[in-house]
Each structure stands twice: as C-alpha cells, then as structure tokens.
Backbone bond lengths (Angstrom), bond angles and torsions (degrees), N, CA, C in turn:
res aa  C-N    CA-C-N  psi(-1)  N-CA   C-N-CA  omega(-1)  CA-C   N-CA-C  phi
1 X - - - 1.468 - - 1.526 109.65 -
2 X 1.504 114.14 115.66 1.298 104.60 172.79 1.379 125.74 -71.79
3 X 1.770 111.34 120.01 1.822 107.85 178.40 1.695 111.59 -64.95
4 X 1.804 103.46 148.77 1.076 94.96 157.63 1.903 125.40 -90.71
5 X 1.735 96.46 162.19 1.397 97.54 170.81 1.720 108.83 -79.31
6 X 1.718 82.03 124.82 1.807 100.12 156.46 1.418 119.14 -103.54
7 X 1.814 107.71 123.50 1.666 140.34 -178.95 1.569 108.13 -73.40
8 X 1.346 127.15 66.76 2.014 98.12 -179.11 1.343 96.97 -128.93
9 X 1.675 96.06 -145.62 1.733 108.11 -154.02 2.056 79.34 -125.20
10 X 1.041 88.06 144.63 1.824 109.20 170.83 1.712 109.43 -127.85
11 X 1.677 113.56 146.65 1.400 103.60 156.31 1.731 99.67 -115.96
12 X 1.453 118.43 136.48 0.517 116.36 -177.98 1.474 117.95 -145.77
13 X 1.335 116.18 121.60 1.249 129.07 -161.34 1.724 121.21 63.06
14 X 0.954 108.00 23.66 1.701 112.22 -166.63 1.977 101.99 106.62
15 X 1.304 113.92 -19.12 1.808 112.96 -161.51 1.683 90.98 -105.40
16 X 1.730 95.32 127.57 1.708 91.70 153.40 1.334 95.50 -83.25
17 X 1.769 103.71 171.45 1.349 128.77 -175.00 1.496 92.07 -169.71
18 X 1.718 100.23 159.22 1.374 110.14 151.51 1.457 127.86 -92.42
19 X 0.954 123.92 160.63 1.271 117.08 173.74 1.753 133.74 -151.95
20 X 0.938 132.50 130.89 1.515 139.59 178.98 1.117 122.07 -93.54
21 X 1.477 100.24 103.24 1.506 103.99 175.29 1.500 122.40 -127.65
22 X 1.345 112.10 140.10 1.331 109.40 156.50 1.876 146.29 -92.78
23 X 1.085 99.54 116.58 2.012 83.69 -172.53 1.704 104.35 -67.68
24 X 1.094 129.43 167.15 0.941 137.14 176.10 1.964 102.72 166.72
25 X 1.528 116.30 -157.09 1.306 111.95 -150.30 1.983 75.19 -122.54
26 X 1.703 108.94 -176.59 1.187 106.60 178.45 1.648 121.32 98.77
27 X 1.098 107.89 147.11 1.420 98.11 172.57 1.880 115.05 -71.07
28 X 1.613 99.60 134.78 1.206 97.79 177.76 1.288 145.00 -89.55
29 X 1.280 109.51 126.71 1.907 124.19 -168.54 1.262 115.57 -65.03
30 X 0.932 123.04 138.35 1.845 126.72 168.97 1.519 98.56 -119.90
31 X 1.387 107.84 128.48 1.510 98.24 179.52 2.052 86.76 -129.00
32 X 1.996 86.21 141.91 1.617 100.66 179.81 1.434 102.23 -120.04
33 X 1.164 113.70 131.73 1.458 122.71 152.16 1.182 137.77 -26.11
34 X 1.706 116.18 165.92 1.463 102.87 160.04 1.665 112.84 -123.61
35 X 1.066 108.98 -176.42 1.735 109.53 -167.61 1.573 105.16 -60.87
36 X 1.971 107.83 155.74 1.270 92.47 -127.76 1.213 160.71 -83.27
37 X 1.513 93.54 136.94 1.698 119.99 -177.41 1.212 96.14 -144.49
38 X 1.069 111.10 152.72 1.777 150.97 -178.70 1.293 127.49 -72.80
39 X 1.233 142.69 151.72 1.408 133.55 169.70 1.613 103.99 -64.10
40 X 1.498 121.53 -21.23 1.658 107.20 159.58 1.508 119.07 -24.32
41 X 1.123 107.26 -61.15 1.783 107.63 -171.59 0.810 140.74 -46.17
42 X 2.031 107.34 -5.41 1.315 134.62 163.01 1.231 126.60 -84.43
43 X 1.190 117.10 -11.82 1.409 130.04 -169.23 1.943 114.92 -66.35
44 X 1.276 102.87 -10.65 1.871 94.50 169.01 1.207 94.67 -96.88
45 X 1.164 113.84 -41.51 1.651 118.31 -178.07 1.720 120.46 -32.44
46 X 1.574 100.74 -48.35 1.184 143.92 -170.98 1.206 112.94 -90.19
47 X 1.492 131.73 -25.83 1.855 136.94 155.21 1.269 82.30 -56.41
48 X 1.466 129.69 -99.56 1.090 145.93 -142.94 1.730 126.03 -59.73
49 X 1.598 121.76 -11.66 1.231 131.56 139.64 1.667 113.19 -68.61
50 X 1.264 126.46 -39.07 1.025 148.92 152.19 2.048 92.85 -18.48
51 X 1.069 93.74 -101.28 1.383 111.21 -155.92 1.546 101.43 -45.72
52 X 1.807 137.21 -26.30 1.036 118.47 168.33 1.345 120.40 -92.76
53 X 0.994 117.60 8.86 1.665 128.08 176.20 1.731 117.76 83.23
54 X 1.491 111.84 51.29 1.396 105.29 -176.20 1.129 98.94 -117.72
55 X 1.516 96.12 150.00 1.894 92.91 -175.56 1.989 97.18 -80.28
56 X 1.437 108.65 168.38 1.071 140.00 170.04 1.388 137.02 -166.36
57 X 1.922 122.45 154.94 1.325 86.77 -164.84 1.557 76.85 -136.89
58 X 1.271 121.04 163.64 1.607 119.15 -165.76 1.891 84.67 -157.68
59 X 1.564 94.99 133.20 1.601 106.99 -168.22 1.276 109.78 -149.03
60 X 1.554 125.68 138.02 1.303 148.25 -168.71 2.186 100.99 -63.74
61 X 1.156 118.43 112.67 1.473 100.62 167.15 1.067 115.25 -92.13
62 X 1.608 116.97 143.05 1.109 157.77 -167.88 2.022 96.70 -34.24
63 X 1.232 106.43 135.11 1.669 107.07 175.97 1.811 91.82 68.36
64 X 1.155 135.67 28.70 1.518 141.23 167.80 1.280 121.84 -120.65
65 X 1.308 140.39 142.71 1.489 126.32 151.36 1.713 121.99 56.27
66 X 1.496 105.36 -117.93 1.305 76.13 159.99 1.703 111.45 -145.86
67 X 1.670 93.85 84.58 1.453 103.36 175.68 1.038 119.85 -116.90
68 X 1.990 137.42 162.00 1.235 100.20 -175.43 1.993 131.55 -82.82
69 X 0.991 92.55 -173.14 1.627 79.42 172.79 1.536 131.87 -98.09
70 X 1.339 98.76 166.31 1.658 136.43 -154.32 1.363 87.63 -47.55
71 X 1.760 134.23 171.24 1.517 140.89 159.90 1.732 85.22 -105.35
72 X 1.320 113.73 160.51 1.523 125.92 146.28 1.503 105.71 -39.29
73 X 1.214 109.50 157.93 1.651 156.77 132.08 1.488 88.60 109.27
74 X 1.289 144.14 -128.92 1.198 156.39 -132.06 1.961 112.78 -95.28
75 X 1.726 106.61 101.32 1.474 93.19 174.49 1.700 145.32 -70.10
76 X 1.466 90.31 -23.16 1.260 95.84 -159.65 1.812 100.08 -91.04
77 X 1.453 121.05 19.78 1.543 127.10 169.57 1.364 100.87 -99.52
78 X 1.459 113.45 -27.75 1.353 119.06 178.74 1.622 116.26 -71.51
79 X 0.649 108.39 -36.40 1.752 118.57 -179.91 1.766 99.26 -76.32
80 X 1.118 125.46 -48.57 1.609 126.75 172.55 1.522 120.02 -47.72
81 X 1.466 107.19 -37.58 1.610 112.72 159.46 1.144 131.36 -70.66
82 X 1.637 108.34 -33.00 1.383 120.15 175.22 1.664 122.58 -68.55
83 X 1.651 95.02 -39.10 1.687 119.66 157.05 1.091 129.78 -14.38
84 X 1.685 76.61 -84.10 2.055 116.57 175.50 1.561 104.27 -52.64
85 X 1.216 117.63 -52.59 1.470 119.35 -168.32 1.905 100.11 -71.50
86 X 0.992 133.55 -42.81 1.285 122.05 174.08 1.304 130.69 -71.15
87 X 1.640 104.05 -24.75 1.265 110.05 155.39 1.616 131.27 -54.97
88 X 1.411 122.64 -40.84 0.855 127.94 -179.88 1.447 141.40 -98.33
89 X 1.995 86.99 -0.92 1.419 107.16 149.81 1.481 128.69 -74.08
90 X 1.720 116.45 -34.30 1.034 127.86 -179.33 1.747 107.72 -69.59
91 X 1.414 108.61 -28.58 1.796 123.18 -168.67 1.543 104.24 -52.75
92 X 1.964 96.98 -52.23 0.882 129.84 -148.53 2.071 91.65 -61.64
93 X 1.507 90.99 -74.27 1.761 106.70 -175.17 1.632 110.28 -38.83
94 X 1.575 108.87 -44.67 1.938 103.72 -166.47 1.505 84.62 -119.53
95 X 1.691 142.14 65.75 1.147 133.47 107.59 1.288 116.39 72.41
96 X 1.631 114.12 1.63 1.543 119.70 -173.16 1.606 95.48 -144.94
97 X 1.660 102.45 -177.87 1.229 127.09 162.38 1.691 119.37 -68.07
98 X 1.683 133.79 135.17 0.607 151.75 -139.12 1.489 116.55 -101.01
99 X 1.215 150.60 126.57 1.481 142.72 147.84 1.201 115.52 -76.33
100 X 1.416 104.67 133.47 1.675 98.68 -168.82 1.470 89.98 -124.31
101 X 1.568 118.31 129.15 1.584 119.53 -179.50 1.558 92.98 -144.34
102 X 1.994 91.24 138.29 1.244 101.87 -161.74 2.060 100.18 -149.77
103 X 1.524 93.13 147.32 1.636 91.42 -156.12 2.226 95.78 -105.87
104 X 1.138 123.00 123.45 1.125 112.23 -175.67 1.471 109.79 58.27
105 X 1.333 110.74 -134.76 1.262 128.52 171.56 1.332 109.41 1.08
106 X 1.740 93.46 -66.27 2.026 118.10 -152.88 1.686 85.52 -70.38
107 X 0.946 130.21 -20.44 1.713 133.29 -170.46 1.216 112.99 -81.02
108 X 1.074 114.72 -26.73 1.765 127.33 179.48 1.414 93.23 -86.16
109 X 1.210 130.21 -62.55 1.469 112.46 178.33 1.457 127.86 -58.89
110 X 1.689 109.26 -21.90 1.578 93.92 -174.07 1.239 100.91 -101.58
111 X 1.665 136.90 6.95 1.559 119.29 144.43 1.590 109.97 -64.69
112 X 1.090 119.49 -39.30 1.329 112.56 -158.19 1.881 91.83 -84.50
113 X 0.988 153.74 -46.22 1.282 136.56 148.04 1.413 118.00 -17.21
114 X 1.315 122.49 -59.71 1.184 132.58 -161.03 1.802 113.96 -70.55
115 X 1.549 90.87 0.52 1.583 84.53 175.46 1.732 118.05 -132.29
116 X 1.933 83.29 26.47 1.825 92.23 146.72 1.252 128.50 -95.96
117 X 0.967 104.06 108.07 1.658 105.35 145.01 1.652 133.86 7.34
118 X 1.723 82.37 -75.17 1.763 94.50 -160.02 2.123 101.90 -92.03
119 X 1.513 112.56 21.94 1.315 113.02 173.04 1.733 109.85 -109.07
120 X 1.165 107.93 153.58 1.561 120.67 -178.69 1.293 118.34 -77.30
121 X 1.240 111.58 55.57 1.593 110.98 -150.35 1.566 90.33 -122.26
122 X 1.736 107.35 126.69 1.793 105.02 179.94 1.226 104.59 -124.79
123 X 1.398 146.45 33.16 1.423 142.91 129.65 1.712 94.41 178.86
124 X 1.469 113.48 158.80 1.337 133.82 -172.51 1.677 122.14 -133.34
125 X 1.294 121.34 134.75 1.177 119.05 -160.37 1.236 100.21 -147.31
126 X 1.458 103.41 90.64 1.682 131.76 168.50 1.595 104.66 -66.53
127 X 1.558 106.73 130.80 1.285 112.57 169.40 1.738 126.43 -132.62
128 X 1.436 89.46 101.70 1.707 109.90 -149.65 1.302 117.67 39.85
129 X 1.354 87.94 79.45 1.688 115.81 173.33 1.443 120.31 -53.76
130 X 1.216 104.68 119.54 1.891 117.17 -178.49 1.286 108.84 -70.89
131 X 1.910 112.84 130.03 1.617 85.18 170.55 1.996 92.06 135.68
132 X 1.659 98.37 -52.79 1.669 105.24 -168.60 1.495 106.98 -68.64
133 X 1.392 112.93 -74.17 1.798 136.01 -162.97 1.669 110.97 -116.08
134 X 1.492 128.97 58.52 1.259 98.47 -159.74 1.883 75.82 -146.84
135 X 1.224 115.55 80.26 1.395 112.90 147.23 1.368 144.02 -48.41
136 X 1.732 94.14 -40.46 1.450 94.66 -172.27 1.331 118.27 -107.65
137 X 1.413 114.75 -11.58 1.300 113.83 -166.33 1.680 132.79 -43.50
138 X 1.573 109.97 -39.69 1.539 97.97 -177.80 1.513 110.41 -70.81
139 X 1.263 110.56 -31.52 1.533 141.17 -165.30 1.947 96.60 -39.66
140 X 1.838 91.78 -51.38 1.746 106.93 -157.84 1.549 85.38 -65.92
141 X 1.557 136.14 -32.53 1.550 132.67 -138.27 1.762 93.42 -85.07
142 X 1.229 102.45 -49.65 1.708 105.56 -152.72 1.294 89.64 -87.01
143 X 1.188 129.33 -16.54 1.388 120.11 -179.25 1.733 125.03 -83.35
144 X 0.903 83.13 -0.27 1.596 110.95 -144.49 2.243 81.97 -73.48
145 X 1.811 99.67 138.53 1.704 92.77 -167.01 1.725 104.89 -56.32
146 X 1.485 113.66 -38.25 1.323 106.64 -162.47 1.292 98.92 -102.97
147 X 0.795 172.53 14.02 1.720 149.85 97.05 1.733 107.06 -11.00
148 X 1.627 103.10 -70.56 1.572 107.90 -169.76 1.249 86.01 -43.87
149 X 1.648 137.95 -69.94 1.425 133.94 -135.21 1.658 102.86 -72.39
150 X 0.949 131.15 -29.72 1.772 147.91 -153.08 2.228 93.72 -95.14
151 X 1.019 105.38 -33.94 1.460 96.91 173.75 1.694 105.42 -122.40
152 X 1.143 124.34 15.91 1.341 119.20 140.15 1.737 130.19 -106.04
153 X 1.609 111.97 13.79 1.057 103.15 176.84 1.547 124.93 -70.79
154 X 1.112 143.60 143.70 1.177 137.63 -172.63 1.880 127.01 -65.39
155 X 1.578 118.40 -13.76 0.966 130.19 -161.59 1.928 91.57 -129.28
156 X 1.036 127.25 -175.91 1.393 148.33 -171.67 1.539 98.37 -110.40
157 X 1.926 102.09 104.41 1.740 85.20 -167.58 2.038 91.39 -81.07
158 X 1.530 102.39 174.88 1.930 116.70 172.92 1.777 100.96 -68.30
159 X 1.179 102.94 126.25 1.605 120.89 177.40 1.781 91.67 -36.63
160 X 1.565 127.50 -62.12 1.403 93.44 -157.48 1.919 114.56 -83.88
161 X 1.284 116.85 30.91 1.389 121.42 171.41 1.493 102.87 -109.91
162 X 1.748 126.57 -51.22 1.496 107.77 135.27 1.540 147.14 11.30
163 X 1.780 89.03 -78.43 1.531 98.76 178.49 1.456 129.73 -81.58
164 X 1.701 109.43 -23.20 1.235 130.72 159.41 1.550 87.65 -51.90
165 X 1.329 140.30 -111.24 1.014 141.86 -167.33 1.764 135.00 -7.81
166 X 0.996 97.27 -35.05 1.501 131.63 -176.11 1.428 104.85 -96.49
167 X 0.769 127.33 -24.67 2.104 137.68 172.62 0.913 107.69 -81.62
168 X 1.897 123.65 -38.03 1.304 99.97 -176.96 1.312 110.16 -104.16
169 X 1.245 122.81 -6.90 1.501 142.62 169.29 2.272 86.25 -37.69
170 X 1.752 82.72 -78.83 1.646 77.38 176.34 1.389 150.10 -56.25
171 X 1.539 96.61 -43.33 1.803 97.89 154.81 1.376 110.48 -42.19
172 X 0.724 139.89 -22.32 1.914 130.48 -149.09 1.650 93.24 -94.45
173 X 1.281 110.49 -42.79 1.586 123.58 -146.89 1.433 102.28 -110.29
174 X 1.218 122.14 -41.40 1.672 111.35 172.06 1.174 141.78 -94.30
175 X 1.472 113.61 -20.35 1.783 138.32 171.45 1.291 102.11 -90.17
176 X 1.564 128.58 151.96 1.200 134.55 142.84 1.449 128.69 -81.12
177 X 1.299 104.79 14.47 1.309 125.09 -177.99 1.391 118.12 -148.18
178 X 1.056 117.78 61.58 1.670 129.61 -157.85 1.667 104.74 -59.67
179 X 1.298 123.03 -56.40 1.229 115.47 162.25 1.506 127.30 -46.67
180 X 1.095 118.56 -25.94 1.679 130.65 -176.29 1.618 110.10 -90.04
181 X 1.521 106.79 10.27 1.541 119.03 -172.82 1.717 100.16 -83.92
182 X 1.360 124.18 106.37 1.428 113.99 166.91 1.394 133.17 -38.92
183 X 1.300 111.85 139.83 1.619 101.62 -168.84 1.491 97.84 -74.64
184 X 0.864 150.27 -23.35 1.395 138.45 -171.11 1.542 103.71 -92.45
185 X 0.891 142.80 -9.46 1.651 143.31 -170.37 1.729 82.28 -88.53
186 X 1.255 114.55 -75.82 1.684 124.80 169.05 1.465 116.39 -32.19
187 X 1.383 127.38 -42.03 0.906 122.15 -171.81 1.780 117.25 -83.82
188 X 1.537 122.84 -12.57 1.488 147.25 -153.00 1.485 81.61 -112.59
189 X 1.904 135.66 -33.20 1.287 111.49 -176.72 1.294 112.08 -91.37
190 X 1.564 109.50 -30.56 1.796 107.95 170.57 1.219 127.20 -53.27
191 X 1.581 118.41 -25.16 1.450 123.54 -163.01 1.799 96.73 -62.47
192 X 0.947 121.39 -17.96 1.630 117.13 -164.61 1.353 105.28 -113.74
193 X 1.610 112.62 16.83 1.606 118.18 169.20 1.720 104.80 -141.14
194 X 1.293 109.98 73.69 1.135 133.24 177.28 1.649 123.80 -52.69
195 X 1.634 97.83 -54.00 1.505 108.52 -161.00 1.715 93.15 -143.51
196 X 1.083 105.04 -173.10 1.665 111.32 -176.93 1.140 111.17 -108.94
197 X 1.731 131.55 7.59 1.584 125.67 154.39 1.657 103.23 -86.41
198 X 1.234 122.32 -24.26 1.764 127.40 159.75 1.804 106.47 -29.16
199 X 1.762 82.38 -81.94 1.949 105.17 175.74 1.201 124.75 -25.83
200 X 1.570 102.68 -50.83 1.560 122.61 -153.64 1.761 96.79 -82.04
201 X 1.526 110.93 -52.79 2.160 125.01 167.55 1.770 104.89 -34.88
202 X 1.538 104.93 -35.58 1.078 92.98 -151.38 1.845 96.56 -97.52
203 X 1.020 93.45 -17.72 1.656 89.78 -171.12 1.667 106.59 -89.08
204 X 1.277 127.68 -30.04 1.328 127.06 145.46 1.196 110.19 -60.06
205 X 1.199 140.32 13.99 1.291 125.63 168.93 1.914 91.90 -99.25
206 X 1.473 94.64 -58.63 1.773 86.43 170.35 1.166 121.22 -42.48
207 X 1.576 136.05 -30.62 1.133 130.78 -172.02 1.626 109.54 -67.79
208 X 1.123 114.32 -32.87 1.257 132.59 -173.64 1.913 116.05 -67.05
209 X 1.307 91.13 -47.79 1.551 112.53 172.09 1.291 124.13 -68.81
210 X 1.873 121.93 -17.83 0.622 136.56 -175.07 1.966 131.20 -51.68
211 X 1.517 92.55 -61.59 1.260 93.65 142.62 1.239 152.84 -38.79
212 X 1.447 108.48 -48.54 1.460 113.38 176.65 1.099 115.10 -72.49
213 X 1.751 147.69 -20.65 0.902 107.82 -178.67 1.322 100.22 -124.75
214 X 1.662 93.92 142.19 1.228 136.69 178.93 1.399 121.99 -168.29
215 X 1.205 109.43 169.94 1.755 109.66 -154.85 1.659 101.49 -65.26
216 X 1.397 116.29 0.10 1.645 117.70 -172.73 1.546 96.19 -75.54
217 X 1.403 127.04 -52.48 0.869 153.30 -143.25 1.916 93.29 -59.86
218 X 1.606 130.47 -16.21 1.419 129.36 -158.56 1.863 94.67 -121.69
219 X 1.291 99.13 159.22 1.349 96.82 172.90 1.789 79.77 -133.12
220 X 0.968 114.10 112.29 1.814 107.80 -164.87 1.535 78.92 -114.89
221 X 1.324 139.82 -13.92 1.675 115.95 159.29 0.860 119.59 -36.15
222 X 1.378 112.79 -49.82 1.671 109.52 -131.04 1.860 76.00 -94.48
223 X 0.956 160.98 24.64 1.449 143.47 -142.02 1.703 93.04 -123.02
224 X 1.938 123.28 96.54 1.559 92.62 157.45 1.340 110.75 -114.30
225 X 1.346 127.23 81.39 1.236 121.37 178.84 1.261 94.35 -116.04
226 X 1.337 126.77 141.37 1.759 116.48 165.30 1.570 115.37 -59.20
227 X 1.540 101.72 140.94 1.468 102.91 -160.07 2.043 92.35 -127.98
228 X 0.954 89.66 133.24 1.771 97.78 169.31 1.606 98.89 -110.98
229 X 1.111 116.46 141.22 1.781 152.31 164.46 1.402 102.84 -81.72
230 X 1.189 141.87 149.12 1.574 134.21 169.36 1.728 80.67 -165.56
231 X 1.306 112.83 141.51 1.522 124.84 -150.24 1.399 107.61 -173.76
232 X 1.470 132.95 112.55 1.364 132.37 -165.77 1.743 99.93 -105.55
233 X 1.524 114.43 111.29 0.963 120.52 -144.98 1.845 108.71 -66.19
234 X 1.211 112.38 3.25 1.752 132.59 -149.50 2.324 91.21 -125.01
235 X 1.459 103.49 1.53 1.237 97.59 163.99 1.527 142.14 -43.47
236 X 1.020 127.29 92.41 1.544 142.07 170.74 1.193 124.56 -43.82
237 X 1.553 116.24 -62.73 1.171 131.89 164.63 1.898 137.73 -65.58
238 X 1.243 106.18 -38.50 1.660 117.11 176.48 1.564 102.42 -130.06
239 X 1.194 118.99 109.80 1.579 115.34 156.51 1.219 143.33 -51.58
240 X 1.677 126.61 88.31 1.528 124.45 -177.12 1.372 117.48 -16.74
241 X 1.479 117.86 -13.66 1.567 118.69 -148.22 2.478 85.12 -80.96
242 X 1.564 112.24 -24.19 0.741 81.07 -169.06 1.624 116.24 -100.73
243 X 1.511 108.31 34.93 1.408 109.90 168.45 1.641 95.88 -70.04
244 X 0.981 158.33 1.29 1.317 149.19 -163.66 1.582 103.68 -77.86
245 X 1.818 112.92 -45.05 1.170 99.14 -174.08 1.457 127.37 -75.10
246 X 1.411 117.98 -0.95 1.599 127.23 179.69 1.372 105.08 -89.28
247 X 1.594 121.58 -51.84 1.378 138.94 169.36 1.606 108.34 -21.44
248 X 1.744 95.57 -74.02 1.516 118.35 -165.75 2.390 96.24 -52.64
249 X 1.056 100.70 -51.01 1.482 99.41 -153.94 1.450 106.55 -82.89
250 X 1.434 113.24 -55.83 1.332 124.65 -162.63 1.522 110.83 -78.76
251 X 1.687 111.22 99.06 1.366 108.01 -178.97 1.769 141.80 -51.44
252 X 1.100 104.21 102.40 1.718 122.12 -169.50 1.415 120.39 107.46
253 X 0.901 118.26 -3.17 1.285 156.65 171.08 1.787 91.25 -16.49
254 X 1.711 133.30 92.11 1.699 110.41 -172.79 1.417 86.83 -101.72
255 X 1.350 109.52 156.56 1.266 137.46 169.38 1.997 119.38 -104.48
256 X 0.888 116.77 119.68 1.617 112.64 169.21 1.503 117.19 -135.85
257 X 1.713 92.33 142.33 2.267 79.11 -164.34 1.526 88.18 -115.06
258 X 0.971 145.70 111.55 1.659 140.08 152.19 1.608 114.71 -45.91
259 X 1.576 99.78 119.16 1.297 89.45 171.78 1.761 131.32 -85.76
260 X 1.166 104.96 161.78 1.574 105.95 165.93 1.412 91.26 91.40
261 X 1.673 136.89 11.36 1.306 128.26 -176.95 1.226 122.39 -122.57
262 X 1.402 128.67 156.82 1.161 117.33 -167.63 1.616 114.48 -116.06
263 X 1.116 138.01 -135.37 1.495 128.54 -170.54 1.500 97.94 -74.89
264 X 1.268 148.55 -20.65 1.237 148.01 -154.95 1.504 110.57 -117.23
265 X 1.403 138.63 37.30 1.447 133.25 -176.80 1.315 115.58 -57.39
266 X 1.578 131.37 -16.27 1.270 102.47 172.24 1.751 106.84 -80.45
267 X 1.165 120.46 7.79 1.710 111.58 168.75 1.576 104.71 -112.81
268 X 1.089 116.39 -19.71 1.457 99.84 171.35 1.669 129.90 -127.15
269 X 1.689 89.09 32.31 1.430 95.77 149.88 1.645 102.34 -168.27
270 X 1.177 122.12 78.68 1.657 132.24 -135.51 1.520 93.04 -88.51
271 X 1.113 107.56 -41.93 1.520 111.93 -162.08 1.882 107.65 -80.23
272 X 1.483 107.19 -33.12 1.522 125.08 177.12 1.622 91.65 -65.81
273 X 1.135 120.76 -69.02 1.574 136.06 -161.09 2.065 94.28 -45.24
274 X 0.959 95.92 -33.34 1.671 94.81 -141.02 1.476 97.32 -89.96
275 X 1.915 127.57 -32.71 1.212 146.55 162.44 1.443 85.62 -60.40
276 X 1.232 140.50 -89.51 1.213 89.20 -166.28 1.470 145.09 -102.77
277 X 1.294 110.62 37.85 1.611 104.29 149.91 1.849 117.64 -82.00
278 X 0.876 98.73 -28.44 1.807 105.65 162.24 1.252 110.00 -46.61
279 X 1.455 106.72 -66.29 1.811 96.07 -177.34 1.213 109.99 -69.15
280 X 1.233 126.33 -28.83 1.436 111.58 175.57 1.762 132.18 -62.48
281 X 1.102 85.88 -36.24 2.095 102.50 175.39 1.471 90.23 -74.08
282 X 0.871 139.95 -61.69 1.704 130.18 -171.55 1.367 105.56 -68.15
C-alpha cells in the first residue's frame, strides 16, 4: 500500500521545523539535509519509500528552509540536539531503532550521531559527508560569478531573476549534469532563496560552519553501527577521496560511489540511490 506524504510543524529539540513524513511499516529513516537545502531533497527518496510502505521522516535543519533559527556560538552541537531529538521522535512513532541518512551537511551529523551510545540509532548512511575531504567547497560558493554579482547588485533584484540565478548557481555545483537537473527539483530548492538578504543569511551561516568541519569534528572510533558511504563519483563539492577516513577505521564500514553523479545522488540517480538504501535497512 502506498503511504501518503504528511506536510506539518515539529518541535524539535528546542527548534520548530517542518517536516515530511511518511507512516508506513519498517525500521524508521530520518533523512537530514545538506547546507542550504531543505528536507525537499528527500522528496524522490520519499515517493519511492512511499510506494513500498516504509515509514520515514525528512526535516528542515535549523537556520534552513523553513526552520527556526540557529542560537550563537557553536553549530554543529546544535544540529546533534536537533538529531538526537528527531531521532527519538521517529524511535518513538515506528517502535524500533532508527536509520539516520544524511546528504553533505546531514552526513556530517549522522556520523557524528552515529557514535553515541545513548541514541536509538541502528545503522547510518552518510551521503558525501561534510566535514572529511572538502577544501574547497565554500571557497567555489561565494566565489561563484553570479552569487558575487546577485549580492552586489546595487538595487533589490525581482525574486524570479533571484531564483533564476540561484538555480543555476546550483545546477553548476551539485549535478554532474546541470542541464539534466529537473526543473522542479531546482525549482523546490530556490523557493527558500528568494532575495539576496536569503543568500547573503545563508552564506554567513557557511562562514560560521566553516570551522567546524573538519575531520576533528568525528569520533568515527567510537562508531559500531553499520555505516554505508554513498558518494557520486562526478562530486564537485566534497571529494570521495575523504570516505577513506570512515572506510580505514570504522569496522565494515561499505562504501558505494554511483556513477555519472554529482553531490546530490538521491536526485540524480533516485531510483539507484534508493535500491540501495532498501537493501541496506533490510
């Protein structure tokens, strides 16, 4: 029976958020984002759990889309509460231990989840995890010609020349096939980059994040949950090169790179991506 998707409001960990979830049977998934992007990005992910009936719950992070915002000093402790707390909402609803799958960003948090202890968490599936191999990444964003040009224009450009702007900002940087990027996948990430004080929140928000990630940022010892790697071998943004440090430490640790994809495989290879997180939770 295919479940339907449920649209609401969550508090979670101290943060409202929205969130999309599906009930269904199965151990339950939490899927996290990456920097910003939305729990949208789950949404084929989420047809297609959809259609076999597994529950899942896919949620806006905090300073994202439309969740609330970050406190001062340290982000990436903030997202671990927000984690923990969704984790144990999802525990709570499907009665079991949790899969926690997370894209960039959401990947840095669900290793670093994955190596508590005291969370309900029964395997994790980082997808080009932020944090390992990624020198250049903010570097490519702010630099990027139409970003610079879009928050140095002198006047307030119209939201849909904005979002044009901001679409292809992303085509360029997350698909390996930027033209082959659906207009509606593109169009579900622009909606939350309206204007260029949006751009500007969000890229000081990277500035902020900046620091934290780095390979300090994991205690991947302590981690025994089975962990899957999923890595689009055509990545722009995070270099596969740094699945090595989860590989090397974390015992069983499988790795899989989809080819022809770029930082975003559950949109540009949804159906590959999604077979195997199926086989993997079962």
């Amino acid at each position: 029976m295919r479940e339907p998707l449920i649209e609401h409001r969550l508090e979670l960990g101290g943060y409202s958020t929205r969130a999309l979830e599906l009930e269904g049977e199965g151990a339950p998934i939490v899927l996290l984002h990456g920097y910003a992007d939305s729990a949208d990005t789950w949404r084929l992910t989420l047809e297609r759990l959809a259609r076999v009936g597994h529950r899942a719950l896919a949620v806006d992070l905090p300073g994202f889309a439309d969740a609330g915002g970050l406190a001062a000093g340290p982000i990436l402790p903030q997202y671990d509460a927000f984690a923990a707390a969704a984790i144990e909402h999802a525990a709570a609803d499907g009665g079991g231990d949790v899969v926690v799958v997370g894209n960039s960003l959401g990947g840095c948090v669900a290793l670093r989840v994955a190596a508590r202890a005291d969370l309900a968490v029964r395997s994790v599936v980082p997808v080009a995890p932020a944090g390992l191999d990624m020198p250049r990444w903010f570097s490519v964003i702010e630099r990027d010609r139409l970003v610079r040009g879009l928050l140095a224009s002198p006047v307030p450009l119209p939201e849909p020349v904005v979002r044009a702007m901001v679409g292809e900002v992303y085509r360029q940087l997350a698909f390996a096939r930027p033209r082959a990027a659906s207009h509606e996948v593109v169009r579900m990430f622009t909606e939350h980059h309206a204007d260029a004080r949006s751009v500007r929140r969000f890229l000081d928000l990277g500035r902020r994040l900046l620091p934290e990630l780095t390979p300090a940022a994991f205690q991947l010892d302590r981690i025994d949950v089975p962990v899957l790697l999923v890595w689009g071998d055509r990545d722009r943004m995070v270099s596969h090169s740094g699945a090595r440090h989860v590989v090397d430490v974390v015992p069983g640790a499988r790795y899989e790179e989809l080819a022809g994809c770029g930082h975003c495989p559950q949109l540009e290879a949804a159906d590959e991506f999604c077979d195997l997180l199926l086989a993997f939770v079962d």
